[in-house]
C-alpha positions as CSV (number, residue, x, y, z in Angstrom):
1,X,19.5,24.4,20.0
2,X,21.4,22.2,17.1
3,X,22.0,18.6,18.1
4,X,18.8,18.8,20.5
5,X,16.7,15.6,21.3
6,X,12.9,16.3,19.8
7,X,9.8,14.2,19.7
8,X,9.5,14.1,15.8
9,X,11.4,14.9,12.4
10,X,9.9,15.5,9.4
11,X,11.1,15.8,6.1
12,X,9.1,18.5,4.0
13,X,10.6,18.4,0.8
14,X,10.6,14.8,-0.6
15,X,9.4,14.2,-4.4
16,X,6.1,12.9,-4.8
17,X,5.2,10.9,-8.1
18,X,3.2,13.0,-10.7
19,X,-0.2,12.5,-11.1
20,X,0.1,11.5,-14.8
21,X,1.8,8.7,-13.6
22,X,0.1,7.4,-10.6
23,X,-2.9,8.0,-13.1
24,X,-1.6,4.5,-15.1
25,X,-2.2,2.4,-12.5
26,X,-5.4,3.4,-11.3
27,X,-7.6,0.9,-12.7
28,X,-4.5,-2.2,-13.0
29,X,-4.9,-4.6,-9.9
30,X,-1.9,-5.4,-7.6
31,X,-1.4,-9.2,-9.1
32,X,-0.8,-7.7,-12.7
33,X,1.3,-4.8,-11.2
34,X,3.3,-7.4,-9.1
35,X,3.5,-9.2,-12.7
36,X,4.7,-6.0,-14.3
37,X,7.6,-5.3,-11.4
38,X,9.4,-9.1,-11.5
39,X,6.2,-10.7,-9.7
40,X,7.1,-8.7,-6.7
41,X,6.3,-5.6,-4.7
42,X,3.3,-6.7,-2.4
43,X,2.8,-5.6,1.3
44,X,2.8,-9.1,3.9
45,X,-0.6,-10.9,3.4
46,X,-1.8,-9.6,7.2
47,X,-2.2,-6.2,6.2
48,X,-5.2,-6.2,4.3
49,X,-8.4,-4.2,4.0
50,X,-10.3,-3.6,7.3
51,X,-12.9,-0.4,5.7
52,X,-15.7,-1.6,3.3
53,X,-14.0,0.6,0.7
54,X,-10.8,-1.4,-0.3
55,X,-9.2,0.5,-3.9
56,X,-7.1,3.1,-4.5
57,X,-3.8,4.3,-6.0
58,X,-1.8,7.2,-4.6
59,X,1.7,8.7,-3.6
60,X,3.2,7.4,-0.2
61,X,3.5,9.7,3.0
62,X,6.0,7.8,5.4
63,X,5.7,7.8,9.4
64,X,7.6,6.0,11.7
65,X,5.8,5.5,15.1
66,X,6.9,3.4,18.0
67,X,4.7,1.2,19.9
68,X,1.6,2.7,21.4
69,X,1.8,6.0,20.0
70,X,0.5,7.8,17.1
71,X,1.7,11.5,17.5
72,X,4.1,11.1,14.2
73,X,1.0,10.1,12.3
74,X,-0.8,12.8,13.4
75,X,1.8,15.1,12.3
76,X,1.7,13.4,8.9
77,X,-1.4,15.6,8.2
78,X,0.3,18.6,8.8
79,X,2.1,18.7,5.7
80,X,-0.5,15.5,3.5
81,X,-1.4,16.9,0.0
82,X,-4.2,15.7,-2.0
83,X,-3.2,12.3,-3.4
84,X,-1.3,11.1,-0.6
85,X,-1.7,7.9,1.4
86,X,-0.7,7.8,4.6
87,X,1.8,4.7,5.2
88,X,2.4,3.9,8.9
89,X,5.2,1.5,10.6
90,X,4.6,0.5,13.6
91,X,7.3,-2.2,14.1
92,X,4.3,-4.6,13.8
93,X,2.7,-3.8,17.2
94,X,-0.8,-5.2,18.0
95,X,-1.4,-4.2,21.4
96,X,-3.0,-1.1,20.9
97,X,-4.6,1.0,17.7
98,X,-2.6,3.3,15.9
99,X,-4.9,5.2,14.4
100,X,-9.5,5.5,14.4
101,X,-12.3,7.0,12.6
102,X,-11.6,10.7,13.7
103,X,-7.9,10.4,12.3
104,X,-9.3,8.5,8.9
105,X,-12.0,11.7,9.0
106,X,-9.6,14.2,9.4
107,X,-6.8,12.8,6.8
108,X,-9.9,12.6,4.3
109,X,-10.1,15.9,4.9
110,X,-7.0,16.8,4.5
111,X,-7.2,15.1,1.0
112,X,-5.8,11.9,1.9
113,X,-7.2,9.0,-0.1
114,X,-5.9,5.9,2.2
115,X,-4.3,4.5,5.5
116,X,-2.2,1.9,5.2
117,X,-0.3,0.2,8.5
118,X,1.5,-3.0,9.5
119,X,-0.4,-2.0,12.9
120,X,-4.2,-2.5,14.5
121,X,-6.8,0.1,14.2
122,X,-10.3,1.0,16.0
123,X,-13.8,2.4,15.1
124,X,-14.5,0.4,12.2
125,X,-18.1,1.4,11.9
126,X,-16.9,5.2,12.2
127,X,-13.9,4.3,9.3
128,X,-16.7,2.7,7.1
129,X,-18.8,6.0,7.8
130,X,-15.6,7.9,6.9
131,X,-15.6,6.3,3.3
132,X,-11.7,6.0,2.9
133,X,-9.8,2.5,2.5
134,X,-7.7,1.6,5.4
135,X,-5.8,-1.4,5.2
136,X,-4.3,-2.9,9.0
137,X,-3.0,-6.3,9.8
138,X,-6.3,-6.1,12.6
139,X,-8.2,-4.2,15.2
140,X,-7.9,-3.6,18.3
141,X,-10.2,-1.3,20.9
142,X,-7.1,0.0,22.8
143,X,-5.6,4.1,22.5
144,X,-2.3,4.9,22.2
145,X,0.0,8.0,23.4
146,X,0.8,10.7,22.1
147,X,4.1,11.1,23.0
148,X,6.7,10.2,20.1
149,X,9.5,9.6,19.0
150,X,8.5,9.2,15.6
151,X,9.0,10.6,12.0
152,X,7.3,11.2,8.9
153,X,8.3,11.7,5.4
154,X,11.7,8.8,5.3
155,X,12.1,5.6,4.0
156,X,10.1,3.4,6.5
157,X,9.9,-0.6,6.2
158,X,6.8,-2.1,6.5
159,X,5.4,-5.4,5.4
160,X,8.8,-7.0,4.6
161,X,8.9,-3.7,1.9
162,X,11.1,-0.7,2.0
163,X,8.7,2.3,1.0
164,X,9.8,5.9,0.2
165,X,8.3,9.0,0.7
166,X,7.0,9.7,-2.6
167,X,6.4,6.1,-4.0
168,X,3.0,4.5,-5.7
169,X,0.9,2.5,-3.6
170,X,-1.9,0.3,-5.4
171,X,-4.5,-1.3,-3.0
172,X,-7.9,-3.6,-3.9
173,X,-9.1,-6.6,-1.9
174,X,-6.0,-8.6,-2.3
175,X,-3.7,-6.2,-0.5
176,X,-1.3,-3.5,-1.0
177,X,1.6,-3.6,-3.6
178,X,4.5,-0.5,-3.4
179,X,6.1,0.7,-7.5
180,X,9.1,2.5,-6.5
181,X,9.0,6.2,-7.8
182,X,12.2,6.1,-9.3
183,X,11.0,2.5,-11.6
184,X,7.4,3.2,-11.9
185,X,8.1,4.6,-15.6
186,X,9.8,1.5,-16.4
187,X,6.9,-0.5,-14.4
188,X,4.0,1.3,-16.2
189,X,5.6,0.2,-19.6
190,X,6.2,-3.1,-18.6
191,X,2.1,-3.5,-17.8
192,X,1.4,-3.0,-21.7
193,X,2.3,-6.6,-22.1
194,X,1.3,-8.2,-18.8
195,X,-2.0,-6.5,-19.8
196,X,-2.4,-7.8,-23.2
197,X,-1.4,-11.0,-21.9
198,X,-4.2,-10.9,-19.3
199,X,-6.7,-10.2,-21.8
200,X,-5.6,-12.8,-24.2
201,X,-5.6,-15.5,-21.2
202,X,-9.0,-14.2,-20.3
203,X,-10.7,-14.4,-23.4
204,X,-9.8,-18.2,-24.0
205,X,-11.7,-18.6,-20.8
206,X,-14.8,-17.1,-22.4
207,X,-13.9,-19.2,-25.4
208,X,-14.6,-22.5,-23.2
209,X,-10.6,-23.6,-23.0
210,X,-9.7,-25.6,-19.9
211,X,-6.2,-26.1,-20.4
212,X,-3.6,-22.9,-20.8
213,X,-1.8,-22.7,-24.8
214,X,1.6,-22.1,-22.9
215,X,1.4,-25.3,-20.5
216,X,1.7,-28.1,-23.5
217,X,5.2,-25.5,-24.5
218,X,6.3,-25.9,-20.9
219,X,6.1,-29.8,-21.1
220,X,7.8,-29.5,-24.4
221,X,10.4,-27.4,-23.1
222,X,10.9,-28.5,-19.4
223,X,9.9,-32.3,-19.8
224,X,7.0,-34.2,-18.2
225,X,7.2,-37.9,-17.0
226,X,3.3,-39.4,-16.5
227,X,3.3,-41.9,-14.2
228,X,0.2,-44.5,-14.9
């Protein structure tokens, strides 16, 4: 019946970011990307690799869970396409795991190439077995429900970040970092420079330099009193 209460909504028909475009940050690491978006757009520093595996760049599937339960996850697989990573809110609740090796098995299945929550997980021996990335603010040996409310496929917050359904996610060992969808055009062009600049800076350490060209400009331009 319209207007009846159920256990989980999902949104089907959200736009996922192409391929092609995903594809040009594959290989960048979040720091530069964060350079490339207003040195912005990382995940909170307790959510962080827990597998052995700990790169990957895909499109964002959203759930919503609430504390101690992880049926809107599991419905997340239900409509997961290759590409995806699964991106779970769990209000920041530690008590129990929202997710464990069988659901990182079965999402790699599916096609998925990542977990990432703001919650605890279990089984990492199985999730390193499993061969995914999934990146958790901890773990924790105790099950949730499976009851709901939840929902999958909406704008979720999670690590002080709004993420959409269909946005980038970057991961390596330094964390997570979200390019909105709608920007990542804009983002990906920006990286030409940070990029070149990156090199650049990394070749005058193979060169031997110890001090950086731009800091004698910043004293120049900002001023610098030495006190002796």
């Amino acid at each position: 019946m319209a207007g009846e209460e159920v256990a989980l909504k999902i949104n089907r028909r959200f736009e996922r970011a192409s391929e092609s475009i995903v594809a040009r940050f594959r290989s960048v690491s979040t720091g530069n990307i964060c350079d490339g978006q207003g040195r912005s757009g990382a995940l909170d520093y307790r959510i962080k690799p827990i597998s052995r595996k700990a790169s990957f760049a895909g499109v964002a599937l959203t759930v919503e869970t609430v504390p101690k339960d992880n049926l809107a996850p599991w419905a997340a697989l239900d409509i997961a396409k290759p590409g995806d990573v699964v991106v779970i809110s769990t209000g920041e609740y530690f008590a129990s795991s929202v997710i464990g090796d069988v659901y990182v098995g079965m999402a790699r299945n599916r096609g998925v190439l990542a977990i990432v929550t703001d919650g605890v997980v279990r089984d990492v021996e199985g999730i390193n077995a499993v061969g995914i990335p999934v990146f958790a603010c901890g773990v924790s040996p105790n099950s949730p429900w499976k009851n709901g409310p939840g929902g999958v496929g909406f704008p979720i917050v999670i690590g002080g970040m709004t993420v959409h359904a269909g946005d980038i996610l970057v991961g390596d060992p330094d964390g997570v970092v979200i390019v909105s969808r709608m920007k990542a055009e804009e983002v990906a062009e920006e990286l030409k420079a940070v990029l070149a600049k990156e090199a650049k800076m990394e070749a005058d350490v193979k060169a031997g330099k110890s001090i950086p060209g731009w800091l004698v400009e910043a004293y120049k331009a900002k001023g610098v009193r030495y006190i002796d």
